[in-house]
C-alpha positions in Angstrom: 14.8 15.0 -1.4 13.1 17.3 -3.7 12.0 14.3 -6.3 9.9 12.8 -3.3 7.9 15.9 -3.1 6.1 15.7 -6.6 2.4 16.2 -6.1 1.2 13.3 -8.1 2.9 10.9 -6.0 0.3 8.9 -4.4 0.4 6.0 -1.9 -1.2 3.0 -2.8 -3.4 1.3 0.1 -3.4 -2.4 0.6 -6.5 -3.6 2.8 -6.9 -7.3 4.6 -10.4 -7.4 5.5 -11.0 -10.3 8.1 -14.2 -11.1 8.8 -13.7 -11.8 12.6 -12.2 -9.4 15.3 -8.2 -9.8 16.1 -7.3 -10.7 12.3 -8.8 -14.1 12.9 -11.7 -15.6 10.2 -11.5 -15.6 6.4 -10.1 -12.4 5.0 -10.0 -10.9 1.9 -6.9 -8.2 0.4 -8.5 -5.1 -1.6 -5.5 -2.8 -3.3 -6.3 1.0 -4.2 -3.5 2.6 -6.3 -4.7 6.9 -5.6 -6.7 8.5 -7.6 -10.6 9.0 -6.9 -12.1 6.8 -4.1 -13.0 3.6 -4.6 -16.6 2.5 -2.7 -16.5 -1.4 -2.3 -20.0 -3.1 -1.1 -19.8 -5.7 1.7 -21.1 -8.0 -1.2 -18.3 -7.8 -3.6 -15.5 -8.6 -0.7 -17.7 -11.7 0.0 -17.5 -11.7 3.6 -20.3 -11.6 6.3 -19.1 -8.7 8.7 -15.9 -6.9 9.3 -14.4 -7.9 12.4 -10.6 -6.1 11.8 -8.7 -4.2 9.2 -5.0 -4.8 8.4 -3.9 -1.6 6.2 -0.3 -1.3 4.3 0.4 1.8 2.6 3.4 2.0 0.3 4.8 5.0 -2.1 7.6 4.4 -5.0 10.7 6.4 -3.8 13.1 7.6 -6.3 16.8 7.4 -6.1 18.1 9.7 -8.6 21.8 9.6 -7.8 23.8 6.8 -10.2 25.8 4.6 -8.9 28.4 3.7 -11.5 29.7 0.5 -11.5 33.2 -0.7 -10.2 35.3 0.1 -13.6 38.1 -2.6 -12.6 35.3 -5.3 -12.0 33.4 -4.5 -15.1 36.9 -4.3 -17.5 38.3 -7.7 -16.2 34.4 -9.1 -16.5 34.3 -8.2 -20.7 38.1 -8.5 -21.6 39.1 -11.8 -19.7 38.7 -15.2 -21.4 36.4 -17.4 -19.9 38.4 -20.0 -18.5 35.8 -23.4 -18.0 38.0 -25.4 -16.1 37.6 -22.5 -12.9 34.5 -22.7 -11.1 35.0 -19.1 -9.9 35.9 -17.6 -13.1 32.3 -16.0 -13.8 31.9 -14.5 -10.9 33.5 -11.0 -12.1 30.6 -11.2 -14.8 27.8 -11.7 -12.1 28.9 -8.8 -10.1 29.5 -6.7 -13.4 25.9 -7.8 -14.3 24.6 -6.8 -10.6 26.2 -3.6 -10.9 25.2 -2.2 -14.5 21.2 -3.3 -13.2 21.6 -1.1 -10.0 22.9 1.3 -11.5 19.8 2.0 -14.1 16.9 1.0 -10.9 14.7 3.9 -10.6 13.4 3.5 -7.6 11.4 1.1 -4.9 8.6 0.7 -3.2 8.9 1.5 0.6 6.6 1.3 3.4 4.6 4.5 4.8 4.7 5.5 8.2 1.4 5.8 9.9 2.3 9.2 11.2 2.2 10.3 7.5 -0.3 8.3 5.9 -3.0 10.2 3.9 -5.1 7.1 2.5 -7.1 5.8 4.7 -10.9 3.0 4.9 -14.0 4.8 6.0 -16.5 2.3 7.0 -20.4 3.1 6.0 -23.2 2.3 7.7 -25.4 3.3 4.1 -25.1 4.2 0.9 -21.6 6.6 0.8 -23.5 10.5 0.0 -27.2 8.7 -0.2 -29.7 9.2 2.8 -28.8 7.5 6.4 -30.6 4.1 7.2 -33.9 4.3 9.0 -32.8 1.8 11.2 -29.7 3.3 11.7 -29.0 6.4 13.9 -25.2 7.2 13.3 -22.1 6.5 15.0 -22.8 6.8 18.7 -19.5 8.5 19.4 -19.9 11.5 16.7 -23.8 11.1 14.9 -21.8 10.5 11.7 -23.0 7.3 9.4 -19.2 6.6 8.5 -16.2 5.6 10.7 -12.8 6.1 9.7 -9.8 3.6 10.1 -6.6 5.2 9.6 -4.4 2.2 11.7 -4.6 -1.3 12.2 -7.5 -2.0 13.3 -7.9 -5.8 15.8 -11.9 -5.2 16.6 -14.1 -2.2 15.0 -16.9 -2.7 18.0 -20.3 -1.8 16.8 -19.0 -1.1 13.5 -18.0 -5.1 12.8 -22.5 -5.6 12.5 -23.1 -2.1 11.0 -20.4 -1.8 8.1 -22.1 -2.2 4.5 -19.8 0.1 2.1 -15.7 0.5 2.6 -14.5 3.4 0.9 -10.5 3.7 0.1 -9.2 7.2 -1.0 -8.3 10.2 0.9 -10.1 12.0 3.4 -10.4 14.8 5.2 -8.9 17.5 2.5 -5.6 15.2 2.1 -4.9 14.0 -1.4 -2.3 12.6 -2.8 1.6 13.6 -1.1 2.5 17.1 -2.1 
């Protein structure tokens, strides 16, 4: 599994923003594909609060092994004549055809566990790296002016009225899969 392992690999984060707690309300889909952090005002995702967040993070897995296709399907499919009168007479070719395209896929895009996620949202109660509010004292839990949401999310408490910046990217030291 040593082709999984390259360092630029990087998950891309899929984030349903609903407006009201328990993924209920008008919600809104913001995609960030790795790379530098992305800060998105409250403004530009055109909704009045954040009540939940729904995240998805996917990576593209390679499958390096080739597959080659079934050599007795594939001869009959290009050296038979193509007899119209049988209804089942192209199916060699279809499976032939189905064959020689799996056999030249790269890869897919699969589903991350949580357990080893790195992306995740940080919710801000300011300006991400400006001064705090004056209004605003920090998170009551930890003094911090950010809260992060690495799961799904149904109700962000005090954080649904607070929330005026979501940052996607990678926190805490992670970056992209190494």
């Amino acid at each position: 599994m040593l082709h999984n392992r390259r360092p630029d690999r990087r998950e891309w984060l899929h984030v349903t923003v609903f407006s009201e707690p328990g993924y209920l309300g008008r919600n809104r889909t913001l995609t960030w594909t790795g790379g530098e952090r992305e800060v998105v005002p409250l403004t530009r995702v055109q909704l009045p609060r954040v009540g939940s967040i729904r995240l998805e993070r996917l990576v593209y897995r390679f499958r390096p092994e080739v597959r080659p296709p079934n050599m007795f399907i594939l001869w009959h499919a290009l050296t038979e004549r193509a007899d119209r009168t049988d209804p089942e007479e192209g199916v060699a070719s279809f499976i032939a055809m189905h064959q020689l395209a799996g056999m030249f896929s790269a890869g897919r895009w699969e589903p991350v566990r949580e357990s080893a996620a790195r992306s995740r949202v940080r919710l801000w109660a300011g300006r991400p790296g400006g001064p705090p509010l004056a209004h605003d004292t920090g998170d009551p839990a930890g003094g911090r002016p950010w809260h992060d949401v690495q799961a799904n999310t149904p109700d962000l408490g005090s954080w649904r009225t607070r929330t005026r910046y979501l940052e996607l990217g990678y926190h805490d030291g992670s970056g992209p899969r190494g």
